[in-house]
Residue, then its C-alpha position, 0 to 999 in steps of 0.5 A: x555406364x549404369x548396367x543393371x540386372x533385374x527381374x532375375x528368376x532362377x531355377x535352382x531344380x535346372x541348375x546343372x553346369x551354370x545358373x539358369x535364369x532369366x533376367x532383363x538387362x537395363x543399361x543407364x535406366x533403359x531396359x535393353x536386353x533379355x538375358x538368360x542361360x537354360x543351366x546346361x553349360x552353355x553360353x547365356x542367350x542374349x537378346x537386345x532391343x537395342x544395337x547401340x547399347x550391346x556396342x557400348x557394352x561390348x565396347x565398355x567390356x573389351x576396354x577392361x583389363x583382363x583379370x586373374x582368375x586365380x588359377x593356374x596353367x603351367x604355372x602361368x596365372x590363368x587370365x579372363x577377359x571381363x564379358x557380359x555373359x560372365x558379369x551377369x553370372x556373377x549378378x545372379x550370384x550376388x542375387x543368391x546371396x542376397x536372398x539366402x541372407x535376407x531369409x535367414x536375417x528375417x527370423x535369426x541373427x545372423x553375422x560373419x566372422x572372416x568365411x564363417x557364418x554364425x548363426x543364433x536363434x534370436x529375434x532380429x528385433x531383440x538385437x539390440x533391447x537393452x536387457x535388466x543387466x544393461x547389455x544387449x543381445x549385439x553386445x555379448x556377440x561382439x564381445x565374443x566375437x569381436x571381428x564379427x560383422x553382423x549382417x542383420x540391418x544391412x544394406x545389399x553392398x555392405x551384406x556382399x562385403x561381408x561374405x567377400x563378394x564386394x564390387x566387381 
């Protein structure tokens, strides 16, 4: 099972208690649902054009264990069964990311060290000209820095990796 979400548009100014958004929901390459929360807290709107495809997606969700939300409750982890409305959530998150990172990697070097982000001033396409001394702009960071991850030329997987996002 192939579920996407696209078409995403947020609306940051609306963003109270939960994103507020609007996205369609694509299941193995058909469009089969709009999604969309109003950013008040509530649940998100579900509207599918197709029934069989919310029992599959129901179905794929209620088959996942639940997972540890790392919190606890009368120190007892507490536990979320995996739903759609909270998939979607975390799809609109890396969604944000994403666009946060590609804005800063269009003008800067940008890279990750463990949760810190850094930052510098170069050109993205000068990372990697070899200067008149034989090193490189991604030379001097890596070898100040040598558990960096540079996130400029990233692929979307590898940028959300980075920032411990990862797949979920």
């Amino acid at each position: 099972m192939q579920l996407v979400l696209k078409s995403i548009k947020y609306m940051a100014t609306l963003s109270e208690e939960t994103h507020c958004y609007t996205a369609t929901l694509w299941l193995d390459g058909k469009r089969v649902a709009a999604v969309s929360n109003h950013g008040h807290g509530g649940p998100d709107m579900q509207h599918f054009t197709d029934a069989d495809a919310e029992k599959r997606i129901v179905a794929h969700f209620a088959a996942m264990p639940p997972s540890d939300m790392g919190l606890m409750m009368h120190d007892v982890p507490f536990m979320s069964q995996p739903d759609l409305e909270s998939w979607c959530g975390e799809r609109v998150t890396d969604f944000l990311i994403l666009r946060d990172v590609r804005r800063v990697t269009a003008r800067k070097v940008m890279g990750m060290v463990g949760e810190a982000e850094l930052t510098w001033a170069n050109k993205p396409a000068d990372l990697d000209k070899v200067a008149a001394d034989g090193k490189t702009i991604r030379g001097a960071i890596v070898a100040k820095y040598p558990d960096i991850i540079i996130l400029n030329g990233l692929d979307d997987a590898a940028i959300l990796a980075a920032v411990g996002r990862g797949e979920s």
